[in-house]
Structure formats: structure tokens, C-alpha cells
N, C-alpha and C positions, 0 to 999 in steps of 0.2 A: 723218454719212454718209447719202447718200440712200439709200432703200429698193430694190430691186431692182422692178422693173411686177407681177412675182407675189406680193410683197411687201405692196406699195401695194393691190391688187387685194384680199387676203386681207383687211387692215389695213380697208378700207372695206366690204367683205360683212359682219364684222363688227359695225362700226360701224350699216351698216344695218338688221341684223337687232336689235340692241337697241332700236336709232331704231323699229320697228315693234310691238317685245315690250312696249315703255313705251308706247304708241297701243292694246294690246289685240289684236293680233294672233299667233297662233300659226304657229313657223314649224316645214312638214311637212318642209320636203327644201331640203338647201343643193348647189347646184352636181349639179344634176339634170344626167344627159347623157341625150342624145336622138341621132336622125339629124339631125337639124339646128340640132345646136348646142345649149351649156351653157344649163340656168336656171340663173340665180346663187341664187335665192329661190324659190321656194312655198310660200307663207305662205296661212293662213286665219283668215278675221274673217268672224263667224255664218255668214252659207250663201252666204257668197263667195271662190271660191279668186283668189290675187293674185299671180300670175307675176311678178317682182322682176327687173329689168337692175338691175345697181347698174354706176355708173360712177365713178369716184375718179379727183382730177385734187391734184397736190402742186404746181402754177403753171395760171397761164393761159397762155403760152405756147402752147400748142397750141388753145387755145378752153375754152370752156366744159365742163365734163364732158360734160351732154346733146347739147351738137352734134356728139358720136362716132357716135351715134343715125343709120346711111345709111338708104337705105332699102332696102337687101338685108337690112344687121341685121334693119330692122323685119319685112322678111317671114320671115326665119329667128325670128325671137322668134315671132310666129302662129304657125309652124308647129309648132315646138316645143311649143306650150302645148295646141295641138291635141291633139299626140301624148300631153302627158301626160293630157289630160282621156279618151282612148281608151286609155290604156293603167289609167286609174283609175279602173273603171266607179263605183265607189262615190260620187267625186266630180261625181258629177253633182249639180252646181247654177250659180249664174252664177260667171262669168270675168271675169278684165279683165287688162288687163298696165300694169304702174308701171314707172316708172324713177327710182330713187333719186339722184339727182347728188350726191355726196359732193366740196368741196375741203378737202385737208387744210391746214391751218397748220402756219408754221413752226413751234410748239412741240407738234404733237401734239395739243393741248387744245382742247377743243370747237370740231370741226371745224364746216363750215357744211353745213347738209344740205337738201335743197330734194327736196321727195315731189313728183313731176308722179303725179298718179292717173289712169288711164285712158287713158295716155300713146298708145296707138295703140288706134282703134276699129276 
């Protein structure tokens, strides 16, 4: 039975977040809301917070997971990360935002996972 898209969505935030805890990364906050939209991730690695899209795709069919990536998302994702770094004076230090592309396989089992770092400057 296919997964439901909030399903699939959970199933790869997941995914993600290990894919980052095994790289060394600690993750602060999953599925941050803001005014302008979810952070799926806010993770930190030494004195850099790393704003996370995670995108999960179970076919190609529709494209590639990162080509969901418009460029309104991109500007709603800045905004977002803005808002968190002003809302968490403590976290002042540098920033960047990732985008995780997750395609799952038919069996579940190690999915493919593809880290774009510093995905939008």
C-alpha cells in the first residue's frame, strides 16, 4: 500500500535526521513553524545552524525530489530561517540552509539520500 504524502513526508524527515546525527550533527527543532512557512530541520554542527528542507519522493514521476525547490519556496525558506535566527538571539552564529533530497525504494531499505549543502545563498 503506498504511504499517504504526510506519511512519506514524516518517513523521510526522519530518515533525514539520522542521515545528519551519523555526519555529527545535532538536531535543535523538527518541523519549526514560522510566518512563513515549516522548517522541517534545525540542526547544528559546531558554530553553524543548518536550516534542513527535506524533500522525499517514492517515484520519479513527478521529477526529482529537489526540483520541488520553486523559487517562492526558496524565498519562504530565507525568510523562515531569518525569523528563526531573530527569534533565537542565542543562536547567533553562521547560517546556511540544505536541502536533503530523500527517494525512497520500493523495499523501504536504504533509501537514496543526496545532502545539497548551502543549497540557496
Amino acid at each position: 500500500m503506498k504511504p499517504t504524502p504526510q506519511a512519506l513526508g514524516r518517513w523521510g524527515e526522519n530518515q533525514a535526521a539520522a542521515y545528519l546525527e551519523g555526519r555529527g550533527y545535532t538536531i535543535l527543532e523538527r518541523n519549526f513553524r514560522t510566518p512563513y512557512g515549516e522548517i522541517d530541520l534545525v540542526a547544528r554542527k559546531q558554530n553553524t545552524v543548518v536550516f534542513v528542507e527535506v524533500k522525499t519522493r517514492s517515484s520519479d514521476s513527478f521529477g526529482l525530489p529537489e526540483e520541488s525547490i520553486t523559487p517562492d519556496k526558496a524565498t519562504h525558506m530565507v525568510d523562515a530561517a531569518r525569523y528563526y535566527i531573530d527569534d533565537h538571539p542565542a543562536s547567533d552564529c553562521v547560517w546556511r540552509i540544505d536541502v536533503i533530497a530523500i527517494r525512497r525504494s520500493s523495499n523501504n531499505i536504504d533509501p537514496q539520500i543526496t545532502h545539497f549543502r548551502n543549497a540557496l545563498s
